[in-house]
BATOR-46245 format. One line per 8 residues: number of its first residue (from 1); their letters; for each residue x, y, z negated of N, C-alpha, C. Coordinates in nm, 4 decimals, decimal comma, m for minus. Atoms other than C-alpha are relative to their C-alpha. Example, Ala and Ser with C-alpha at 12.3 -4.5 7.8 and 13.67 -1.06 7.14 Angstrom:
<sites>
1) as) 0,0890/m0,1190/0,0000/1,2300/m0,4500/m0,7800/0,0900/0,1200/0,0000 ~ m0,0820/m0,1190/0,0060/1,3670/m0,1060/m0,7140/m0,0770/0,1090/m0,0730;
</sites>
This chain:
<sites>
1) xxxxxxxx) m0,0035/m0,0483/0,1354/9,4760/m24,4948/3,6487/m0,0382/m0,1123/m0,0944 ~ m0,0152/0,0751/0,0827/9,5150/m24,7162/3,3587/m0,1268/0,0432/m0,0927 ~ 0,0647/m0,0432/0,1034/9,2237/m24,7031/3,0718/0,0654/m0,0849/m0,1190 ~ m0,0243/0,0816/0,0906/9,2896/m24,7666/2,7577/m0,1101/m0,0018/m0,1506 ~ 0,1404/m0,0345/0,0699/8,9612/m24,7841/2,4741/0,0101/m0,1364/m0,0757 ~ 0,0228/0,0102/0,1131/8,8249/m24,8954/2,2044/m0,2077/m0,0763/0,0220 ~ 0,1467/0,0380/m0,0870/8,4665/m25,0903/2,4047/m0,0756/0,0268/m0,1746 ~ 0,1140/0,0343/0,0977/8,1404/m25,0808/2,1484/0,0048/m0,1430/m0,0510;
9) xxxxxxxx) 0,0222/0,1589/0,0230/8,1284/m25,4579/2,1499/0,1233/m0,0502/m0,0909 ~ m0,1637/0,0363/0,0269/8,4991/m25,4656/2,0155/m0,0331/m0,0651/m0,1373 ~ m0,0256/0,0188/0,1066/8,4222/m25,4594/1,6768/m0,0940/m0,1676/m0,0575 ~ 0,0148/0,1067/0,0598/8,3961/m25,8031/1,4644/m0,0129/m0,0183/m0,1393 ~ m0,0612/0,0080/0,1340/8,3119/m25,8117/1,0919/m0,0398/m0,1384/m0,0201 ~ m0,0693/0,1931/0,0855/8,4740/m26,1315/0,9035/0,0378/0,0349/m0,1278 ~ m0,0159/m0,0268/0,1381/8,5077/m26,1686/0,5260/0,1274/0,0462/m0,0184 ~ m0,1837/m0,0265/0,0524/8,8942/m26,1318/0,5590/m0,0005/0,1658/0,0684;
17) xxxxxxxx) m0,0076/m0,1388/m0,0101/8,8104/m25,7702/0,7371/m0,1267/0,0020/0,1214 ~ 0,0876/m0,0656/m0,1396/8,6504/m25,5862/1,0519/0,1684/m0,0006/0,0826 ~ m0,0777/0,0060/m0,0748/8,8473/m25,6382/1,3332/m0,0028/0,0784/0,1649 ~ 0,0362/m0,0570/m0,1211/8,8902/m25,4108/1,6515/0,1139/0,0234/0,0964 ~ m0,0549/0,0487/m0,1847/9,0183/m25,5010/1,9973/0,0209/0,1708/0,0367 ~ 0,0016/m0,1667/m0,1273/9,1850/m25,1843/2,2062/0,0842/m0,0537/0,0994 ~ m0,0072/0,0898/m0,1458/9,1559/m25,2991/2,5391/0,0949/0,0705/0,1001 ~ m0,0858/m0,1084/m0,1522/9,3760/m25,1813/2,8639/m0,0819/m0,0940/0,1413;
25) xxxxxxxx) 0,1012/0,0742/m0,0980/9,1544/m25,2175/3,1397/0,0785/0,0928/0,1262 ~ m0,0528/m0,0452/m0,1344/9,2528/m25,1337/3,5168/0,1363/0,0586/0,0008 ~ m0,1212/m0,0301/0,0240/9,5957/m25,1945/3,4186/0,1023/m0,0028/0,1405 ~ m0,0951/0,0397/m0,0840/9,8866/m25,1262/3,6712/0,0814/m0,0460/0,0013 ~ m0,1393/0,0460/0,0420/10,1604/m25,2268/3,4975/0,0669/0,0932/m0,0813 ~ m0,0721/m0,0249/0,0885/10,3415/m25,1049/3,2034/0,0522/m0,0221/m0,1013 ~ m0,0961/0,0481/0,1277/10,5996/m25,1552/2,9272/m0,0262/0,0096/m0,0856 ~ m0,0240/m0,0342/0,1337/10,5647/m24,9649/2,6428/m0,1812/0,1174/0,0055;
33) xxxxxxxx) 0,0870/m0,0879/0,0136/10,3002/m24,7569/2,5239/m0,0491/0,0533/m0,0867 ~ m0,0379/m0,0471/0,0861/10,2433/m24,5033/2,2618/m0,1785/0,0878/m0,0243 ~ 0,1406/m0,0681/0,0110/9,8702/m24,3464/2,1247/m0,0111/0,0064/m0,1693 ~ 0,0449/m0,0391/0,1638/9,7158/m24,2414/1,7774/m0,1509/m0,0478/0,0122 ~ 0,1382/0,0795/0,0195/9,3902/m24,3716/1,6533/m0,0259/0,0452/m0,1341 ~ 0,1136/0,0161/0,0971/9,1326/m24,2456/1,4210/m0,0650/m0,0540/m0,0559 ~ 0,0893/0,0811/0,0533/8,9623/m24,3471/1,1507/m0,0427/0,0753/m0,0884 ~ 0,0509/m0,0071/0,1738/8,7697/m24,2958/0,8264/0,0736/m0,0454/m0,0893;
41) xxxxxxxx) m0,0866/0,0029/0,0969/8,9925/m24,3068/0,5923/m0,0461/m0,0107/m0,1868 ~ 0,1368/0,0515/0,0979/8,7357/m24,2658/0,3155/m0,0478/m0,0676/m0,0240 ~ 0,0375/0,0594/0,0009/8,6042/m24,5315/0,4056/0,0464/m0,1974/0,0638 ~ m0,0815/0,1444/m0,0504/8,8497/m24,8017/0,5335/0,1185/0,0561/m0,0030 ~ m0,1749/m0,0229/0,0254/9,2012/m24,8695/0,4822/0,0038/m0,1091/0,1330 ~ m0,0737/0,0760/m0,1383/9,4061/m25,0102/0,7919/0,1086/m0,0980/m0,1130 ~ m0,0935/0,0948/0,0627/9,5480/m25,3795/0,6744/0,0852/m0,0014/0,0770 ~ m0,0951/0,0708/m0,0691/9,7239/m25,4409/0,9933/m0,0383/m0,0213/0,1189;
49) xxxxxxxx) 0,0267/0,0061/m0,1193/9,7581/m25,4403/1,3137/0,0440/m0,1657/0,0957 ~ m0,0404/0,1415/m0,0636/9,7707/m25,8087/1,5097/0,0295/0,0172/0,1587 ~ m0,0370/0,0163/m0,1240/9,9288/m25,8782/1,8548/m0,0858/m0,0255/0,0898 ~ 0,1011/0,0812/m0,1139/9,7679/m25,9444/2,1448/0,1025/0,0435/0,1549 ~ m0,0654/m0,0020/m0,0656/9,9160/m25,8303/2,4783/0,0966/0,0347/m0,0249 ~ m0,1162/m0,0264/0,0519/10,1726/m25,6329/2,3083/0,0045/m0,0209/m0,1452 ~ m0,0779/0,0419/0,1071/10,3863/m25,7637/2,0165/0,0030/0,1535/m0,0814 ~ m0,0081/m0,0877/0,1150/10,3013/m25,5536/1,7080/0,1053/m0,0450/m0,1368;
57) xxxxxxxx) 0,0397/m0,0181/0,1262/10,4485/m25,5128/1,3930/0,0366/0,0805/m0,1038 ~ m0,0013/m0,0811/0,1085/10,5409/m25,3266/1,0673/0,0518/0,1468/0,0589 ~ m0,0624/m0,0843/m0,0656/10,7594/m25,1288/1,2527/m0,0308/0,0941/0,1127 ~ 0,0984/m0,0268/m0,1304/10,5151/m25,0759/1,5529/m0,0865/0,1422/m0,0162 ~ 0,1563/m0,0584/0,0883/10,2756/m24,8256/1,3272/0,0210/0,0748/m0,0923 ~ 0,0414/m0,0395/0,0983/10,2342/m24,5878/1,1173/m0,0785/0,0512/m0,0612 ~ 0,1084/m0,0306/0,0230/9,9549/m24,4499/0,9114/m0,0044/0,1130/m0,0829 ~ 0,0131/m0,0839/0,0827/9,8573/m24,1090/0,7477/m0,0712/0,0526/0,0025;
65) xxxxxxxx) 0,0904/m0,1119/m0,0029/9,5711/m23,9062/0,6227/m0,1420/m0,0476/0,1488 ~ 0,0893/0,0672/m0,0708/9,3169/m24,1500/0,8591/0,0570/0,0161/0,1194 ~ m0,0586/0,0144/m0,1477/9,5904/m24,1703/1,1916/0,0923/m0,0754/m0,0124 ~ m0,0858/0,0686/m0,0369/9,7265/m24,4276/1,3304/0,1023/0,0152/0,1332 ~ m0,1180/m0,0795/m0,0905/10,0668/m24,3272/1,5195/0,0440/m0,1492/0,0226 ~ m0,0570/0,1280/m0,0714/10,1499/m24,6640/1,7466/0,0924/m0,0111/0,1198 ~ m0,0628/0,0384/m0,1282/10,4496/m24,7381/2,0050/0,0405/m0,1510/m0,0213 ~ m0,0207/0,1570/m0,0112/10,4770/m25,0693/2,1372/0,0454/m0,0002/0,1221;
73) xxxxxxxx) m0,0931/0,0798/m0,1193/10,6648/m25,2475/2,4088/0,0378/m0,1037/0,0052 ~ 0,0006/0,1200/m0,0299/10,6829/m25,5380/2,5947/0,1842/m0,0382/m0,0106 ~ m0,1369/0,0536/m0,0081/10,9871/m25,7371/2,4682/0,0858/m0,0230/0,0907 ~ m0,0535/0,0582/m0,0873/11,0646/m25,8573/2,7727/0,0378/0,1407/0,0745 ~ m0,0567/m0,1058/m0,0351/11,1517/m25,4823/2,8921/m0,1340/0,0092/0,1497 ~ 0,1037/0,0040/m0,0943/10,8795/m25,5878/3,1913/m0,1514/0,0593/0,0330 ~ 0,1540/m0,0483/m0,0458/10,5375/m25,4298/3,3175/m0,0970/m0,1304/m0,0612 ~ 0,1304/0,0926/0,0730/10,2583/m25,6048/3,1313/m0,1027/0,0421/0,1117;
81) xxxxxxxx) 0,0988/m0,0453/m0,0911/10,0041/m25,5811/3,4082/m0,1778/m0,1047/m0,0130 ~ 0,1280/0,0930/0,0163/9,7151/m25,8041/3,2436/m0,1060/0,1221/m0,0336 ~ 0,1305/m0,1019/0,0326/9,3441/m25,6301/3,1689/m0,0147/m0,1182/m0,0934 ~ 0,0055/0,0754/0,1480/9,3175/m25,7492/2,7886/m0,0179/0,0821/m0,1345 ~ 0,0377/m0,0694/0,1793/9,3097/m25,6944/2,4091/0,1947/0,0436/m0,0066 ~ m0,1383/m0,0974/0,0473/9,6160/m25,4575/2,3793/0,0764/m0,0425/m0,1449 ~ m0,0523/0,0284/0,1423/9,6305/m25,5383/1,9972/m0,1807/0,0016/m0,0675 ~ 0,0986/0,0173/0,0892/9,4063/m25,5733/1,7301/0,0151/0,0942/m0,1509;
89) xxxxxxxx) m0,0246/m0,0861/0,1221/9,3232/m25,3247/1,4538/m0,0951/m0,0822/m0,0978 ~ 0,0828/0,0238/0,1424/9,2521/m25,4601/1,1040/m0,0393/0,0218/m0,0565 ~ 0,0284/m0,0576/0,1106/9,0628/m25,3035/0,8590/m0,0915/m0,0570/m0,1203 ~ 0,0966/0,0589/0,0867/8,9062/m25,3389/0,5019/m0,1095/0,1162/m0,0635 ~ 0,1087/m0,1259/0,0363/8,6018/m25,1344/0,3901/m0,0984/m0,0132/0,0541 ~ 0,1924/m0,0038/m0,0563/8,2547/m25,0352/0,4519/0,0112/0,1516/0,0690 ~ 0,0331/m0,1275/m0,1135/8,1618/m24,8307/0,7515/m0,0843/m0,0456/0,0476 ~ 0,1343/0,0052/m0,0633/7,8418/m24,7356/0,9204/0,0606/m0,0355/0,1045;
97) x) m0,0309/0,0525/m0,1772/7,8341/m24,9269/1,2850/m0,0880/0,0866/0,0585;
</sites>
């Protein structure tokens, strides 16, 4: 079984935002992959999502009412079978850690 999360340690704040890693850990191998993600919305806006094992972008994502609706897939049509930073969520705002 594949995990896929959001670790405690993930998060990074930097003047250009807060940045948070969603990891795929005890990966077997897969292509594409499709999840929603919560937030505070109140309190942070989503700038952008950055690449990391899988190739994000505009098109990758969408956002409404504090959910992020994401499918992604490996260009190469191939099993991504690394344990890594899935992508990277951007945000700007103030939130309690």
């Amino acid at each position: 079984r594949m995990n896929c999360y959001i670790p405690a340690n993930a998060i990074s704040l930097e003047a250009e935002g807060t940045n948070v890693n969603v990891n795929l850990d005890s990966n077997y191998g897969i292509w594409s992959l499709g999840l929603k993600v919560t937030f505070d919305a109140e309190n942070l806006t989503l700038e952008g999502i950055n690449s990391g094992l899988f190739a994000i972008d505009e098109n990758s994502y969408s956002v409404k009412d504090g959910v992020i609706t994401i499918f992604a897939e490996n260009a190469e049509i191939a099993n991504v079978t690394d344990t890594g930073v899935a992508f990277y969520l951007v945000f700007e705002g103030e939130a309690e850690y």
